[in-house]
C-alpha positions, 0 to 999 in steps of 0.5 A, spaced: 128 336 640 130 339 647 126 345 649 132 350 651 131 356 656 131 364 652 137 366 656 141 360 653 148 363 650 148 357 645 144 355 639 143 348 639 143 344 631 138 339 631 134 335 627 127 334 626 123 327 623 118 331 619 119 337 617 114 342 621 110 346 616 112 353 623 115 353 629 115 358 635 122 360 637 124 365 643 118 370 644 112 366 642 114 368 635 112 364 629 115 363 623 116 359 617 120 359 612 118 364 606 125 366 604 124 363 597 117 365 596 119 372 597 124 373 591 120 369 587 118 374 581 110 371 580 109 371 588 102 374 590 105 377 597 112 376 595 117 383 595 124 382 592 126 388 598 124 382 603 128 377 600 134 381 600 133 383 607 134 377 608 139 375 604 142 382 607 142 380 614 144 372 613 150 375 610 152 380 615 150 375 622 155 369 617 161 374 617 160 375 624 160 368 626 167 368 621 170 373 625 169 369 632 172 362 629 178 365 626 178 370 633 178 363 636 183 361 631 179 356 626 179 357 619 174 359 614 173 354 608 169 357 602 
């Protein structure tokens, strides 16, 4: 995987050959994948608002992404 500087405008798609248990990202931030945790109705730590925080923003930053493809004259397959 290819390190790409901060101020990069562009969001790289790669593949990894083991999946990481965490990663850092821009910041020094570290993150893992918890999102199913959170919505799961047993979890000690989970809460269901976080989940649909989640599930929120992940909708809005995709509508997004729509609206720039179609500007550019792409058309969105559901």
């Amino acid at each position: 995987m290819d390190e790409v500087p901060y101020a990069e405008r562009f969001v790289y798609c790669v593949e990894l050959a083991d999946e990481p248990a965490a990663f850092v990202v821009a910041g020094g931030v570290l993150t893992h994948n918890s999102f199913g945790y959170q919505g799961y109705k047993n979890a000690r730590f989970g809460q269901i608002e976080a989940h649909e925080c989640t599930t929120a923003l992940g909708r809005e930053m995709l509508l997004r992404a729509k609206d720039v493809a179609e500007s550019q004259g792409y058309t969105m397959l559901h």
